[in-house]
N, C-alpha and C positions, 0 to 999 in steps of 0.2 A: 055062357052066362053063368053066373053064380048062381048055388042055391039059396035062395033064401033060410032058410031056417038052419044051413050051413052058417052062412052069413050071421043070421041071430043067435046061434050057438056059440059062435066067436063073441060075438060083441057083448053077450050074459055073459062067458065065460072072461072076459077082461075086464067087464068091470067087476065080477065076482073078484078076479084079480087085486083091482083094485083097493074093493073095500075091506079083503084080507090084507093088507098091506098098509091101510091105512090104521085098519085096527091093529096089526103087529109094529107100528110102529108108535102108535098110541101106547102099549105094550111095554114096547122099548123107552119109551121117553118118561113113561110113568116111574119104570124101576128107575132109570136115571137119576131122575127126582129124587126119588124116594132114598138111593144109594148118596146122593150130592146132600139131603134134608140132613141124613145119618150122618153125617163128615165134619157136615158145618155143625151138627154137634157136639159131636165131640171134640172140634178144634174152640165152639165156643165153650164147652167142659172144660177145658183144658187152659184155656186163656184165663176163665177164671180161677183157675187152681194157682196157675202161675201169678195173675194179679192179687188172691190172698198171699201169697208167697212174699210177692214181692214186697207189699204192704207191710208183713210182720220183718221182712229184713233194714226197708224205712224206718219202722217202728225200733227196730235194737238202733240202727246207726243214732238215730236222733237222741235217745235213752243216751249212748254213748259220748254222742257230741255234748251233750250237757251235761254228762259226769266230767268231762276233760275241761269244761269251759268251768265250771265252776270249781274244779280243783286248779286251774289259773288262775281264776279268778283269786281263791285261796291264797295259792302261791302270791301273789303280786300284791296281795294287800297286804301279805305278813311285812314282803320287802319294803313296801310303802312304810310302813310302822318301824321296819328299823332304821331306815331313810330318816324317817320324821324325828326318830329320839337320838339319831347322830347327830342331825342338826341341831336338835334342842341341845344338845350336848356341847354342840362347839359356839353353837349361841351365847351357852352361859361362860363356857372357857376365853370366848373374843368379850363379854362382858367382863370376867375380873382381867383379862389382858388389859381389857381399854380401863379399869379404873385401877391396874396399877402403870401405866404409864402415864391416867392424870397425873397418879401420885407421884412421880419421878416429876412430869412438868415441873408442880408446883414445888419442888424441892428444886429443879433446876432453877427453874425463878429465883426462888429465894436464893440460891448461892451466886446466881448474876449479880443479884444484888450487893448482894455480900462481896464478888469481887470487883463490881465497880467501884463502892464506898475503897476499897481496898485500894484498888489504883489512883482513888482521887487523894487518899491519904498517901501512898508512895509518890503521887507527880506534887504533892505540895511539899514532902518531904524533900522530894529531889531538888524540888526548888532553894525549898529553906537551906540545905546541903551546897547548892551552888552559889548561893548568896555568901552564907561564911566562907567557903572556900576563896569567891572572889576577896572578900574583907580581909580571909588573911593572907592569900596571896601575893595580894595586890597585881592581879591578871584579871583580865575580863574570860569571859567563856570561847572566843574564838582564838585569842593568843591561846591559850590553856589548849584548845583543841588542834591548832598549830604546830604546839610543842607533840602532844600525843600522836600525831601524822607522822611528823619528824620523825619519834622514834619508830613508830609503826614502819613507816620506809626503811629505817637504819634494819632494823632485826628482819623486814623481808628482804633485802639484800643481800644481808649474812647469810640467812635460809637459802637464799639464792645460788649464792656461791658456793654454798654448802652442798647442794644438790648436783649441781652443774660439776664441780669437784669430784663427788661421788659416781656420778653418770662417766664422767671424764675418765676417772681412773677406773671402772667397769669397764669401759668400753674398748680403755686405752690396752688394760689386762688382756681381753678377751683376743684384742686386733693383732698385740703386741705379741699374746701367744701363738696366735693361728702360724703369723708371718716370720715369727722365730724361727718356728718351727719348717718351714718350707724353706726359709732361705738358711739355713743351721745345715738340713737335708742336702740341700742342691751344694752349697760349699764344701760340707763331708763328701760329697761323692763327685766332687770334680775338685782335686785336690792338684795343686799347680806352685813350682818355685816362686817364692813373695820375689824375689829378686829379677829383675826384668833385662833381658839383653837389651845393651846399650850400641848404639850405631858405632862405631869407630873413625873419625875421620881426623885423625892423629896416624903419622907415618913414620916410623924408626929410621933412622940412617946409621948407618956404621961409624959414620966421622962426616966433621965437616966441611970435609975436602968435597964428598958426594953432593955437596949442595952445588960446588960451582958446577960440575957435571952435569946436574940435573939442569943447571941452568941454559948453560952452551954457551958458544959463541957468541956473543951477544945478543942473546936471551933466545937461539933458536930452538933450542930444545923443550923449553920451558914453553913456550909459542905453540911448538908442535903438539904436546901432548895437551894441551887445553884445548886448543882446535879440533884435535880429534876425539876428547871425551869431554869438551862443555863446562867443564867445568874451571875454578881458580885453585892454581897454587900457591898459595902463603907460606915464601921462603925470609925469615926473620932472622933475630938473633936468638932464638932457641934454639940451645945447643942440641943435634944430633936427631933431628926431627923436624916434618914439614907437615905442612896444615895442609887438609884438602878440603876447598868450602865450593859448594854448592846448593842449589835448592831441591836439583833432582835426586834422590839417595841415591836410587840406580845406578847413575851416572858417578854419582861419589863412589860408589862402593868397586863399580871400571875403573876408576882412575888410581882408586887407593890397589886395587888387585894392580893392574898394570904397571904403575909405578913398583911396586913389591917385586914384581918378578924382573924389570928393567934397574933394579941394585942388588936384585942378587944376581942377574945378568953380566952387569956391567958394559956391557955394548950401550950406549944413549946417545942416537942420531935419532933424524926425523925417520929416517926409512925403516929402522928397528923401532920407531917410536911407536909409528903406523901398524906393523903386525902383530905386536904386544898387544896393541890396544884392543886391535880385531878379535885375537885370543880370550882375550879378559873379558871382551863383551860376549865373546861366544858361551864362556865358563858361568856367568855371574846368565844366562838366559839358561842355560840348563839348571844350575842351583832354583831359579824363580822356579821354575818346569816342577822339581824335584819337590821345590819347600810347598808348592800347590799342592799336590800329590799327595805330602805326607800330612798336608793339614785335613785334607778330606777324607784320608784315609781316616785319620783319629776321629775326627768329628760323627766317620760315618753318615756320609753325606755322597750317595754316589750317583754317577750321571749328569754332572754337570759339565756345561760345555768346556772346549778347551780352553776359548778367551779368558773366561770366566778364573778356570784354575790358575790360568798367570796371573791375571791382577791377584790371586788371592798371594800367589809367592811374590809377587814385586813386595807385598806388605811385610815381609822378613824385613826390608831395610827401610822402613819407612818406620819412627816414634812419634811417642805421643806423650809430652811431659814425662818421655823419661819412659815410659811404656813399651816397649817391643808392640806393634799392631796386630802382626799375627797372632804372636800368644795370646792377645787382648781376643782377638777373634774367637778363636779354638776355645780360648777359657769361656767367654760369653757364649757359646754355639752349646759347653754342655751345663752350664748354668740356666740359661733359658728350656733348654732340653729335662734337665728334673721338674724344675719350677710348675713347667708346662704336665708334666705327667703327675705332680702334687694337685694339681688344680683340675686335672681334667681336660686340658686342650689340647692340639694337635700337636704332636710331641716332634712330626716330624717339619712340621711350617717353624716352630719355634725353634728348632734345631738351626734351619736353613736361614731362618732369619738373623740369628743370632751370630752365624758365619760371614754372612754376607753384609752385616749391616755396616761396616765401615768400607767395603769394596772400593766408596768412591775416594779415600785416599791413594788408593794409587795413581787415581789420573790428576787429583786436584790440582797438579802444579802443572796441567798441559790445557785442564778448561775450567772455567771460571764457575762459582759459584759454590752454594755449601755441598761438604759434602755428603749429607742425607740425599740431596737431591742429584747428585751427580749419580751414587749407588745406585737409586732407587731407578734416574736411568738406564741404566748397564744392565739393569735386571727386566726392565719391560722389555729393553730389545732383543733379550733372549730369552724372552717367553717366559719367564718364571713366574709361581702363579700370583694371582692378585695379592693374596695376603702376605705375599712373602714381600712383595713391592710395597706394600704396607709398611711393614713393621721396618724396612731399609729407610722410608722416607721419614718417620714418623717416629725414629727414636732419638732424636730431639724435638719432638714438639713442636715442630713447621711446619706439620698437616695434620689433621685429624686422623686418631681411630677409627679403623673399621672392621676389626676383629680383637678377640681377645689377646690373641699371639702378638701383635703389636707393644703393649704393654709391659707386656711378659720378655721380651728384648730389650725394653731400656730399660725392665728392674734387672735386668742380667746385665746391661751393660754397665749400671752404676756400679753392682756388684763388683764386678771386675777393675773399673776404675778407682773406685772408692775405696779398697779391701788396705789395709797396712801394706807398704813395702811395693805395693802396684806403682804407683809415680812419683819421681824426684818432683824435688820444686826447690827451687834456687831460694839462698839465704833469705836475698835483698826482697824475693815476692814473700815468703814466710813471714818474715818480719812486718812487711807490709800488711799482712793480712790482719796480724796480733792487730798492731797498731788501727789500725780500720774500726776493726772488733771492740776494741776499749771503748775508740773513739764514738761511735754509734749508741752505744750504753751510759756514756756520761755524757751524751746531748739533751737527757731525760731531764727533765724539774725531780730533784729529789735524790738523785744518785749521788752516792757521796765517794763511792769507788767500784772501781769494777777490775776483774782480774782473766785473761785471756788463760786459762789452760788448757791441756791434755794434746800442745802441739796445733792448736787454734778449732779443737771439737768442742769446747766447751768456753762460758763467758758468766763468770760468777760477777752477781752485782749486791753492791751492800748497800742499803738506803736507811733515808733518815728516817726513823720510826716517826718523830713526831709528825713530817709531811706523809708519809705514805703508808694508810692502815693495811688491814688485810686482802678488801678489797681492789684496792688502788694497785696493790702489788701483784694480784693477778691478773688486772687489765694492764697494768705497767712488764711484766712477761710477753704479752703477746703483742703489744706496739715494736717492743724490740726485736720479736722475732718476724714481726713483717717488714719493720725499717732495712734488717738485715737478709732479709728474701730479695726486697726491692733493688739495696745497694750492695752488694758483694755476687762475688761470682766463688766458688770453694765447690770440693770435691764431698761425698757423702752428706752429713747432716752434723748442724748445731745446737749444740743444747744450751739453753739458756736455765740458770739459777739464778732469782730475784733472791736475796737474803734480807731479812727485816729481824733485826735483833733490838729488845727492850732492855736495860739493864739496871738493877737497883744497888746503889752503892751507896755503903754506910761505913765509917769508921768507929770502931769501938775507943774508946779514950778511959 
């Protein structure tokens, strides 16, 4: 068992514990206080230092905010003020604006007035004016103005023609220059004999004993060699010379060779007739051979096929009004060949076209039809290119253009046809042409003569001044020059001169 007074020694001495514990903690919470009392004053020291503080820095900004507001305010009323006297200012300048353009009104006014009274006195004038006129005329106002039409038309026609004249010869200068010029170019540098190889189908004999030989035995000979070359012999009364006619030159030009070498032979049977002929046909296919060859060669024209090169030799004997074909070819191939590098276009399609464009005379006499279009087909069958089948079919005007080189072949081939000294033409068609020429010129109302020159390029007409004025005479030019497009056929171009001569004659006595 415990001791008691152990026991109450404990329990004195714990709450003794105790109540020192309670007072050091009384102690402690006192200084707390008292340290927490000291803090919060000096933070409420301090708050109010800094809210004097902040107060006097309130105090400048506000001080300040209303120095700035009222020197705005300053600022903005001066500008107000100069605002206000600009306006006054252009107040008073729109006031004398607006009272001097009353004053212009009323001065406009009054000159309205002034020029209506003015026009009312000009249209009575005018009146009064057209009254006398009619009184001494004796014309009303619409004849009067009838007549003024009349001339007004007459002097715009003159103007007219006058203008159209002017433009005309402008234009004709400029056109006439360009194309002088390129076709002057192309003929200087394809320069070619004016004199054209003519076919021969005239045969020399030695005497005319050789004609009964050629003939034989009752005409066997004569039998034989037609038979074997197609062709006729016309044995006449021309002394010392035999006709060789046919249609195929080829075949003329075998029979005229064969025969040649069958009199100076002297052997003429059928059997010598037959190997002669063989011969000749062999020689006159190597000459084609040879004359293709050399045309190409000149033209510069290479790789064309071998068909191709013979039709171009068959045309050695093939004319054209007196024209050699080849030449006509070769000379067109480099005629179309400058023209074409003057202008810019394929030098070498106008080249090829220029060669090829009359090809289909060689077969013309085996198949029908013209022959632009016979060439043009000889040339698709052998593939040549589109433009070039162009300008073969299409330099006569039988098909459309469809390239430039086209055109540039038939100005080459008229060239060549057209040039002096390029084709014969018989008396009887010559004469005929003048005669045509005249005759188309004096079908006119007014013509009083007319005269064919320079060999049928030219058709001078002389008319009655008093039917045909100035005008008439230029419309009367160009009726004739279509009458004459329409009905004549003629190589190159015609010129037509309308001539209108006035003359005043007086005798002095």
């Amino acid at each position: 068992m415990t001791d008691p007074v152990v026991l109450a020694v404990l329990v004195a001495a714990s709450a003794g514990a105790l109540v020192l514990g309670f007072v050091a903690r009384g102690l402690i919470a006192n200084q707390a206080v008292k340290a927490a009392g000291e803090k919060a004053a000096r933070i409420v020291a301090e708050a109010r230092a800094q809210q004097k503080e902040l107060i006097l820095q309130a105090k400048d900004e506000q001080v300040e905010l209303q120095r700035r507001m009222e020197e705005e305010s300053r600022a903005r009323r001066n500008e107000l003020a100069g605002l206000e006297r600009r306006l006054q200012q252009r107040d008073e300048q729109l006031d004398q604006r607006t009272d001097v353009l009353a004053e212009r009104d009323r001065k406009l006014t009054g000159r309205e007035r002034e020029l209506d009274d003015q026009r009312d006195q000009l249209a009575q004038a005018r009146s009064e004016h057209l009254a006398a006129l009619e009184r001494v005329s004796g014309m009303s106002i619409a004849e009067a103005k009838s007549i003024l039409l009349e001339q007004v038309r007459e002097e715009a026609e003159h103007d007219a023609v006058r203008l159209t004249r002017s433009i005309e010869r402008s234009a004709r200068e400029t056109a006439e220059e360009k194309a002088r010029d390129v076709v002057v170019t192309a003929i200087q540098r394809v320069m070619v004999d004016h004199t054209a190889e003519m076919t021969v189908t005239v045969v020399p004999i030695p005497s005319d004993e050789m004609k009964g030989r050629i003939i034989g035995r009752e005409g066997r000979n004569i039998r034989a060699l037609e038979q074997a070359t197609g062709i006729d012999l016309i044995i006449d009364d021309t002394p010392e010379s035999v006709l060789v006619s046919g249609f195929d030159p080829v075949r003329r030009e075998v029979a005229r060779l064969a025969l040649t070498k069958l009199i100076q032979d002297g052997r003429i049977h059928p059997g010598r007739i037959e190997e002669v002929v063989a011969k000749a046909r062999a020689e006159v296919e190597t000459a084609i051979r040879q004359a293709g060859e050399q045309a190409v060669y000149e033209t510069g024209v290479p790789g064309l096929p071998p068909e191709i090169i013979r039709l171009l030799g068959r045309l050695r004997y093939r004319t054209s009004f007196g024209q050699n074909v080849l030449r006509h070819v070769t000379e067109t191939a480099g005629l179309a060949a400058v023209i074409a590098a003057e202008v810019g276009a394929d030098v070498g399609i106008a080249k090829l076209g220029g060669l090829l464009h009359d090809i289909g005379k060689a077969v013309d006499h085996e198949v029908e039809g013209p022959h632009a279009a016979i060439g043009a087909d000889i040339a698709r069958k052998h593939k040549l290119p589109d433009r070039v089948v162009n300008a073969i079919a299409a330099h006569h005007q039988e098909v459309e253009y469809t390239c430039i080189e086209s055109p540039i072949v038939q100005i080459a081939d008229a060239i060549s046809a057209s040039r002096p000294g390029a084709r014969g033409e018989t008396v009887a068609t010559y004469v005929k042409r003048l005669e045509d020429l005249q005759a188309i010129a004096e079908s006119f109302t007014g013509v009083e003569r007319s005269f064919a020159v320079q060999a049928g390029r030219e058709v001078r007409i002389i008319v009655r001044p008093e039917e045909i004025d100035d005008i008439a005479q230029t419309r009367l030019a160009r009726e004739i020059v279509q009458k004459i497009e329409e009905s004549l056929t003629y190589p190159g171009q015609i010129k037509v001169t309308v001539i209108r001569e006035t003359r005043a004659v007086e005798y002095a006595k």
